[in-house]
VOGU-3710 file (C-alpha; in Angstrom, 3 decimals, decimal comma):
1> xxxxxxxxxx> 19,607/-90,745/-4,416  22,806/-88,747/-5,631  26,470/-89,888/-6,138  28,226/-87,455/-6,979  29,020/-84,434/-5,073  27,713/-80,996/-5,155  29,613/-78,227/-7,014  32,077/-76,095/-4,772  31,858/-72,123/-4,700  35,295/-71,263/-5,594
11> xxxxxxxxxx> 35,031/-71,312/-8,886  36,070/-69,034/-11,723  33,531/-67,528/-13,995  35,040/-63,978/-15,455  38,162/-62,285/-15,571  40,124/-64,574/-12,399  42,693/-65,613/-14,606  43,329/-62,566/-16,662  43,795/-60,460/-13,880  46,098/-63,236/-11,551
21> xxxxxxxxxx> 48,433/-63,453/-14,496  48,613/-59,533/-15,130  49,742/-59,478/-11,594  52,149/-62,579/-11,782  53,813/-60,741/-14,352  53,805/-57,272/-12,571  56,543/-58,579/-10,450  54,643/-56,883/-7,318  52,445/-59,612/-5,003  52,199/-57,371/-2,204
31> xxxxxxxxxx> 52,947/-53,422/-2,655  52,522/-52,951/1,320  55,246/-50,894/2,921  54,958/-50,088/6,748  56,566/-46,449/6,081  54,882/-43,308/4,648  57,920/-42,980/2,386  57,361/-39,260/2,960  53,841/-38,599/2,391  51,714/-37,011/4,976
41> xxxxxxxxxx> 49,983/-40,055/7,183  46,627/-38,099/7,711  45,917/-37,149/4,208  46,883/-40,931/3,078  45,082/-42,457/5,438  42,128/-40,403/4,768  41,761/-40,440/1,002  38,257/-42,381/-0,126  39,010/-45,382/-1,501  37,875/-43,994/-5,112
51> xxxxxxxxxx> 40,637/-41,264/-4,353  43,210/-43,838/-3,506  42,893/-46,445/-6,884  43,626/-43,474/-9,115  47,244/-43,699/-7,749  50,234/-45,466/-9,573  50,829/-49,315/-8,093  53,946/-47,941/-5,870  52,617/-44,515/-4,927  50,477/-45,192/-1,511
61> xxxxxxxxxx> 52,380/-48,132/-0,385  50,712/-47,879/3,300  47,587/-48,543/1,094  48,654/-51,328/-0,786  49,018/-51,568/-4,175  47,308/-51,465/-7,182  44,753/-54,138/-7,369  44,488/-54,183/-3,289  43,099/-50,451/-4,062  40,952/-51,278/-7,012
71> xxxxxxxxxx> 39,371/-53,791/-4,757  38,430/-51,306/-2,315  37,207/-48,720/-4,624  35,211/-51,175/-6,002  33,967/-52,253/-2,852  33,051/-48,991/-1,001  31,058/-48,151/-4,980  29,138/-51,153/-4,497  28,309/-50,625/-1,122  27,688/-46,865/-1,758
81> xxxxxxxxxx> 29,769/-45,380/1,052  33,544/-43,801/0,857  35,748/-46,172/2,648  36,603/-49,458/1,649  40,034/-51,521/3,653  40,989/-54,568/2,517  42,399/-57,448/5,196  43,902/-60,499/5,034  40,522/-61,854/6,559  36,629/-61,118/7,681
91> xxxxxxxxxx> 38,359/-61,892/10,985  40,687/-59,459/11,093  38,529/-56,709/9,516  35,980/-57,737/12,784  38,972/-56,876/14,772  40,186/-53,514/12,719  36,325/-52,506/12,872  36,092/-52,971/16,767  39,820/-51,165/17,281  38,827/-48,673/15,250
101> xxxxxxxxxx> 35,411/-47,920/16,739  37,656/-47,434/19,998  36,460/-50,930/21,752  38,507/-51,205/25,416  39,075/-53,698/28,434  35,628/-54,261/29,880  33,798/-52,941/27,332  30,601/-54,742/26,521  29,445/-55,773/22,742  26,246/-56,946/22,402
111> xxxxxxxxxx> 26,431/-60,118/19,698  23,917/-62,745/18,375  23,922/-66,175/19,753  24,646/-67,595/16,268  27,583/-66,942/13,815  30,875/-68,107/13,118  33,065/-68,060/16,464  35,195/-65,041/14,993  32,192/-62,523/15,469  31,840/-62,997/18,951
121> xxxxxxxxxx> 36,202/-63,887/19,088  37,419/-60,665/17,572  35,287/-59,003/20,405  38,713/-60,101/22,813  41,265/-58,296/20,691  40,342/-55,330/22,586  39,777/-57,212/25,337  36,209/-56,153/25,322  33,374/-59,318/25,874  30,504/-60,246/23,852
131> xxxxxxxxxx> 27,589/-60,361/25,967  25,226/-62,610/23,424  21,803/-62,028/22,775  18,896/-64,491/21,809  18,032/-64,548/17,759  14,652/-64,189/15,947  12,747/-67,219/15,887  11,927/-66,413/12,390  14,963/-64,573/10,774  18,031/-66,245/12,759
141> xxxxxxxxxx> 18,829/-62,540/13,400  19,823/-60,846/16,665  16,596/-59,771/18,194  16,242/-56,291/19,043  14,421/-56,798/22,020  16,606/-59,188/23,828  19,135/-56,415/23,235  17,182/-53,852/24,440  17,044/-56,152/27,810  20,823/-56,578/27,818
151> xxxxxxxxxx> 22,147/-53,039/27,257  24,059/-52,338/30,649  25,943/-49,239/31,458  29,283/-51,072/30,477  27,523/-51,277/26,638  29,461/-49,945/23,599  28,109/-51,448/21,041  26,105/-54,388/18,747  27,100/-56,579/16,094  23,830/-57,321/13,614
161> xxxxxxxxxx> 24,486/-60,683/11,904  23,154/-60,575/8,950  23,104/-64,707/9,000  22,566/-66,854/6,090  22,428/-64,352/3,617  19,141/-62,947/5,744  19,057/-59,398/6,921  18,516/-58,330/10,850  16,153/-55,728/11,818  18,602/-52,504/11,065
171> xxxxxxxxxx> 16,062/-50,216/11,976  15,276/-51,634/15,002  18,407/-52,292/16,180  19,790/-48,543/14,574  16,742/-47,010/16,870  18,475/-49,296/19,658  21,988/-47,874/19,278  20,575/-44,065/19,000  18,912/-44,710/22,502  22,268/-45,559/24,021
181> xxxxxxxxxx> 24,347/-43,878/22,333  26,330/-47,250/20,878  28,185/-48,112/17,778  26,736/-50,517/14,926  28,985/-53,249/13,005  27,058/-54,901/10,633  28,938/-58,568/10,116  28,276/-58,960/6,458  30,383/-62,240/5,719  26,967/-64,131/4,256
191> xxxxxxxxxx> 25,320/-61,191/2,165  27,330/-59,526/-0,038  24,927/-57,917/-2,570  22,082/-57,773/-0,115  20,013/-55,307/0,835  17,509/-53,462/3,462  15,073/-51,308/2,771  17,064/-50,148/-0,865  20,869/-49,663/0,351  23,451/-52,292/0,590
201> xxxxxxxxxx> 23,892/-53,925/4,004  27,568/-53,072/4,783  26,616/-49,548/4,546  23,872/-49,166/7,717  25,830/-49,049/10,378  29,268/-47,431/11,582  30,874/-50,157/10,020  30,240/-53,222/7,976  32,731/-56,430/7,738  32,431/-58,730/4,049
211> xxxxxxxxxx> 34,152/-62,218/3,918  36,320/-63,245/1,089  36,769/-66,656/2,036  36,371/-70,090/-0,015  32,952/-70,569/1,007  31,686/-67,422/0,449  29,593/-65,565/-2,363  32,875/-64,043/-4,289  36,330/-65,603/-2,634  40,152/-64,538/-3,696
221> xxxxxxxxxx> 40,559/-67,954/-1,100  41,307/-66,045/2,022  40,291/-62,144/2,771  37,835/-59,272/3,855  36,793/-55,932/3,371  35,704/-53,736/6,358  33,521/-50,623/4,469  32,627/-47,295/6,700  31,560/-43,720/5,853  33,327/-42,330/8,757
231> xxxxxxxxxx> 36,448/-41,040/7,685  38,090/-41,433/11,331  37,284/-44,906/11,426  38,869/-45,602/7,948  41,721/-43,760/8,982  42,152/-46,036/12,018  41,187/-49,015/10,215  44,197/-48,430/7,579  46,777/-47,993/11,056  45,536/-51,048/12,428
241> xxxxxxxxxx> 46,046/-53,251/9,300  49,403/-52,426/8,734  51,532/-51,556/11,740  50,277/-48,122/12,225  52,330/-47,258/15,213  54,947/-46,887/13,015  53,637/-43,919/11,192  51,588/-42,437/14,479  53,113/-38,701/15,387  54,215/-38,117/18,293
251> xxxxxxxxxx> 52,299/-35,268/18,575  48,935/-37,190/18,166  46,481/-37,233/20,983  45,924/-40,550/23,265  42,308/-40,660/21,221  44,296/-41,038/17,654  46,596/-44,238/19,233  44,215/-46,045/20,876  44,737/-49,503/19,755  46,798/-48,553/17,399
261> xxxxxxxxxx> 48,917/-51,994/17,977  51,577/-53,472/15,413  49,315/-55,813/13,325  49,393/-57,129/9,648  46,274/-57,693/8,315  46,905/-56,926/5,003  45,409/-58,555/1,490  48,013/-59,686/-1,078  47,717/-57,955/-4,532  47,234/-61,837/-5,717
271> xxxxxxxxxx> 44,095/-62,406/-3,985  42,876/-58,524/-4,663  43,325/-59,551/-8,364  41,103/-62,399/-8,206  38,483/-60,682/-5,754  38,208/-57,974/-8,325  37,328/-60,410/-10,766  34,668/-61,882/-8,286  33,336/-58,781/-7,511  32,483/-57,905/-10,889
281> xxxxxxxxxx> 30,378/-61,246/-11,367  28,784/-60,811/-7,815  24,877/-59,644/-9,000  25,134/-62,888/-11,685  26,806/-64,852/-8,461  23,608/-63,900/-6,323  20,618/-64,370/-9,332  21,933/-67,750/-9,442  22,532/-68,623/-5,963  18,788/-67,167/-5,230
291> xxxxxxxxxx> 17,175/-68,720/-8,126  18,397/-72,246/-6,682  17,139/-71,250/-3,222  13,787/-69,881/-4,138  13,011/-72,856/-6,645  14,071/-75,684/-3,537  11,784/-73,346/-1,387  8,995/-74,066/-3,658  9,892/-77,696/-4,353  9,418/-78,405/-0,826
301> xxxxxxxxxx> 6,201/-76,498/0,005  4,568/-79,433/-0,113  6,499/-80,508/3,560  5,073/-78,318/6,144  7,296/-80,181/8,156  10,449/-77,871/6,550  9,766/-74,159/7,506  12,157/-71,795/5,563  13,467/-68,339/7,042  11,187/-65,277/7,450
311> xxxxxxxxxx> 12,222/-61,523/5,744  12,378/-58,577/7,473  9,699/-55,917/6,093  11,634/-54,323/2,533  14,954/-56,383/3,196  16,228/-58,274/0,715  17,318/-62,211/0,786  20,139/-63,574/-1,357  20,213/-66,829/0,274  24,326/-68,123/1,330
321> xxxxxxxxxx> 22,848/-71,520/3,388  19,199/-72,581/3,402  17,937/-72,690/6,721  15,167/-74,446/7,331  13,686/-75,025/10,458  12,539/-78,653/11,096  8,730/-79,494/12,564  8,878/-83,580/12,403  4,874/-85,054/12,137  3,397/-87,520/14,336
331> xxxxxxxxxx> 4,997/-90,743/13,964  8,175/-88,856/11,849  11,762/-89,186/12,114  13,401/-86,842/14,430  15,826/-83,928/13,173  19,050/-86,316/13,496  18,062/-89,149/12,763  16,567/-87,449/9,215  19,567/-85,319/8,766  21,965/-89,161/8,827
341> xxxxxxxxxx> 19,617/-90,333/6,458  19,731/-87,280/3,937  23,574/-87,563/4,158  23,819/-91,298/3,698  21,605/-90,610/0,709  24,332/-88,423/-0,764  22,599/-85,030/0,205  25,063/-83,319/2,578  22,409/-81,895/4,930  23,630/-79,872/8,582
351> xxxxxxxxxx> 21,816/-80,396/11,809  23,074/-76,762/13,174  25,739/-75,437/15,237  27,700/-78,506/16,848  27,486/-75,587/19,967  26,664/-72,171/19,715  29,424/-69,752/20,560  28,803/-68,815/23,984  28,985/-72,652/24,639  32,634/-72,457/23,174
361> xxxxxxxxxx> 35,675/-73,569/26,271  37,090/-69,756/25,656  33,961/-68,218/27,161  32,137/-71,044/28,926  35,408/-71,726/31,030  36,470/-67,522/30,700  39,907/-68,472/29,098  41,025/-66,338/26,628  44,538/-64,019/27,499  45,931/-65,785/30,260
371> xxxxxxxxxx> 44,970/-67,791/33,068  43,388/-65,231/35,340  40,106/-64,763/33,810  41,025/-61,608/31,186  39,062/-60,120/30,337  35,867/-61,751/31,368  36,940/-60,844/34,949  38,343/-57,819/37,540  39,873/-55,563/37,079  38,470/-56,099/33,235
381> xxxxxxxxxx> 35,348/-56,642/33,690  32,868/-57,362/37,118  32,424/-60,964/35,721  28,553/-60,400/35,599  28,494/-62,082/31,994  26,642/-65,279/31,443  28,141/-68,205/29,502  27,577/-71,719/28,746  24,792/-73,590/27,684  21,471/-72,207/28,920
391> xxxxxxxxxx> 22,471/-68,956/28,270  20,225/-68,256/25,126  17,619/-70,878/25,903  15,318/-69,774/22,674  18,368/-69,945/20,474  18,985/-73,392/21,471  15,552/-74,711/20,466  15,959/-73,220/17,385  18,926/-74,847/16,850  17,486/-78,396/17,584
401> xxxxxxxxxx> 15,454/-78,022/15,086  17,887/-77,078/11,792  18,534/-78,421/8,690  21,172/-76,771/6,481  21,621/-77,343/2,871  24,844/-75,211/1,753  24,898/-76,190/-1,680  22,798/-73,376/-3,394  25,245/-71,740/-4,743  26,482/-71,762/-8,218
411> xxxxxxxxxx> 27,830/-73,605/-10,498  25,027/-75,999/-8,802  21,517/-76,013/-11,344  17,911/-76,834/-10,669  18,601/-80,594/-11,428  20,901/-80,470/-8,346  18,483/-78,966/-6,534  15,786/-81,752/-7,487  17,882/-84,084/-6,199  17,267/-82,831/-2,604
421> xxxxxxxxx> 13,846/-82,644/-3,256  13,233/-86,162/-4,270  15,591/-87,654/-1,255  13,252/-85,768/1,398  10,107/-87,027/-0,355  11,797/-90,589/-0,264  12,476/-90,335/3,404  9,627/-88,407/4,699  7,145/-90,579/2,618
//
C-alpha cells in the first residue's frame, strides 16, 4: 500500500533557525555557572520564571542563561503557573520533581502500569519504589481506584500519566491524594498543550514534568521542563539541576538539603533556542496533529473491530500516538499477525509494550543500586512490593490487544492518513 515513509516530528516550522544562529553567534552555548557569583541563593532560586528572563544573559548564571530562561518563562505562561526549570531531559526533571517533593529510601510512589520506563525509573533516584497500579480500560490512564486499593502507610505519592496525549482522571486522583495526604506529579511528556477541565495539564498537581525529546510534540532534540506553583519546590528543583550543594548554607536546616546531591541536569542555551521556537508553534503543532487523529478516527469507524481511546468528562485530547484497542471478528486475523501485515504493507503499526515496566529485569529481579536488593528490600523497604508479570493482570489484556499508529503528527496530511485507512480495509476485507 505505501512506499515511502511517514514524515518525522522533528521538524522546523518557525523561528528554529533564527534563533540557533542568534545564539551561535552569541558566543554563550551554556551560561550555567555552579556559583552564586555573589547573589543571594534564596532570592535566585526563588524568582518566577517571568522574574528571572527579564535578566541580562550573564546575570543569574545558576539559572542559566538567556534563552534557557526565556524557555521557562514561556513555559510556566503557557502552563499558567510561576515556576518553570528547564533539564537536560523529561528524565531528569522526573527525578528533580521527586527530589524536590522530598521522595526518601522506602518511600512508596504509586505509578501506572504503562509509560516509558523512566516514570517508574526516576522513582530509584531517591531510592523510593514505584508500586504500579492497573490503567483504565478505556483511557490507558492510572485508575483511581486501583490506587485507592494500593495506598499503604509507606505511600508518598502518585504519578498520573497522562498517556498518549490522553488525560487521567485529575480529580479523582487529586481527591485521592487529599485523603492521604500525598503529593501529585503529573508526567506530561505526551500532552503538551492539553487540557482538563479548562487549565493546562502540567499545572494540576504539585508538579508537572514536559518532554522535549525528538519524538515529542515540540523537541530542541533532547530536554524537559518540570513546571510547579510551589515556590519551595522550584527552589529545590533549581539546586538539584545544577549542583546545588555547592551554594547550600551551612546554616540551612536538614529539610532545605535533603537530596540536595551534586547533579547536572541542565539544558544548553542551543537547545533552549530551538525549544523556544517550538514552543511558539505548539497550538498550530497540536491542530494539526489532532486534525490527523480525529479524521483516521472517523475513517475507520466503519471497523468496530478498532476501538479508539475514551475522554475523561471536560478533558481535552491532543492525540501524541493513536491507540486503538484491537477486537479481531470471528474468523479474523489476530492482533500480531495483523499488526506484521500492516507493517509489511508499509504502515508502521505497534502491537504495545514489548513488556510493561514492572516486567522490566531492574524490578522483576529487584536490581537496581547494588546487589543486595536496594531499595526494593530491608532496611529500604519490607520487600512487600509485587513485580513481574501478573502483577497488573487488566493492564496486560489491554496490552494484547494494541495497535499503535505514531505517525499523526505533522508534517504528515490527510492523504497519509488515507493510506492507513485503505491498508486495514485491504487486510481486514
Amino acid at each position: 500500500m505505501r512506499t515511502r515513509p511517514f514524515a518525522s516530528a522533528c521538524y522546523a516550522g518557525g523561528r528554529e533557525r533564527q534563533l540557533l544562529l542568534e545564539c551561535l553567534e552569541s558566543g554563550r552555548w551554556s551560561s550555567f555557572r555552579a556559583g552564586m557569583q555573589g547573589l543571594d541563593v534564596r532570592q535566585v532560586g526563588t524568582l518566577t520564571s517571568a522574574a528571572a528572563a527579564l535578566y541580562g544573559p550573564l546575570d543569574l548564571r545558576f539559572l542559566g542563561g538567556r534563552y534557557v530562561r526565556e524557555l521557562e518563562a514561556r513555559f510556566s505562561e503557557h502552563v499558567g503557573v510561576p515556576y518553570a526549570v528547564a533539564a537536560n531531559s523529561a528524565t531528569s526533571a522526573l527525578v528533580m520533581a521527586l527530589g524536590a517533593l522530598n521522595l526518601g529510601p522506602g518511600d512508596e510512589v504509586l505509578v501506572p502500569s504503562m509509560s516509558f520506563h523512566a516514570t517508574a525509573t526516576a522513582v530509584l533516584a531517591s531510592n523510593s519504589v514505584p508500586v504500579f497500579v492497573e490503567v483504565k480500560e478505556d483511557t490507558f490512564c492510572l485508575d483511581p481506584e486501583d490506587a485507592a486499593a494500593k495506598v499503604t502507610a509507606r505511600t508518598r505519592a502518585l504519578i498520573a500519566v497522562h498517556l498518549g496525549g490522553n488525560t487521567a482522571d485529575m480529580e479523582a486522583l487529586q481527591e485521592l491524594a487529599r485523603r492521604h495526604s500525598l503529593k501529585v506529579i503529573e508526567d506530561c511528556a505526551q500532552a503538551p498543550g492539553v487540557t482538563y477541565k479548562g487549565r493546562q495539564v502540567g499545572g494540576l498537581g504539585d508538579a508537572g514534568v514536559f518532554s522535549l525529546t525528538e519524538t515529542k510534540n515540540i523537541t530542541c532534540g533532547e530536554g524537559g521542563v518540570l513546571v510547579t506553583s510551589d515556590p519551595a519546590v522550584a527552589f529545590k528543583a533549581r539546586l538539584i539541576r545544577n549542583h546545588g550543594e555547592g551554594v547550600a548554607d551551612a546554616q540551612w536546616p536538614d529539610a532545605d538539603l535533603v537530596n540536595v546531591v551534586g547533579m547536572n541536569f541542565r539544558l544548553t542555551e542551543l537547545q533552549a533556542a530551538v525549544a523556544v521556537a517550538q514552543l511558539e508553534t505548539l497550538e498550530e503543532r497540536n491542530r494539526l496533529r489532532q486534525e490527523n487523529a480525529d479524521y483516521l478516527i472517523a475513517a475507520l469507524r466503519h471497523r468496530p473491530e478498532l476501538v479508539p481511546p475514551h475522554r475523561e468528562a471536560g478533558a481535552g485530547y491532543v492525540c501524541y500516538i493513536l491507540k486503538f484497542l484491537y477486537e479481531p471478528r470471528p474468523g479474523g486475523p489476530d492482533r500480531d499477525t495483523l499488526a506484521a501485515a500492516l507493517v509489511a504493507e508499509g504502515i508502521p503499526i505497534v502491537a504495545g509494550y514489548p513488556r510493561l515496566m514492572y516486567e522490566n529485569p531492574v524490578f522483576s529481579r529487584r536490581i537496581a543500586y547494588g546487589a543486595g536488593g536496594c531499595p526494593f528490600t530491608p532496611p529500604y523497604h519490607d520487600g512487600a512490593l509485587r513485580y513481574g508479570t501478573g502483577s497488573c493482570p487488566r493492564s496486560e489484556a489491554i496490552n494484547r490487544r494494541f495497535l499503535w499508529f505514531p505517525f499523526v503528527h505533522p508534517p504528515n496530511r490527510r492523504d497519509d492518513m488515507d493510506d492507513v485507512v485503505r491498508a486495514f480495509d485491504k487486510l481486514l476485507g
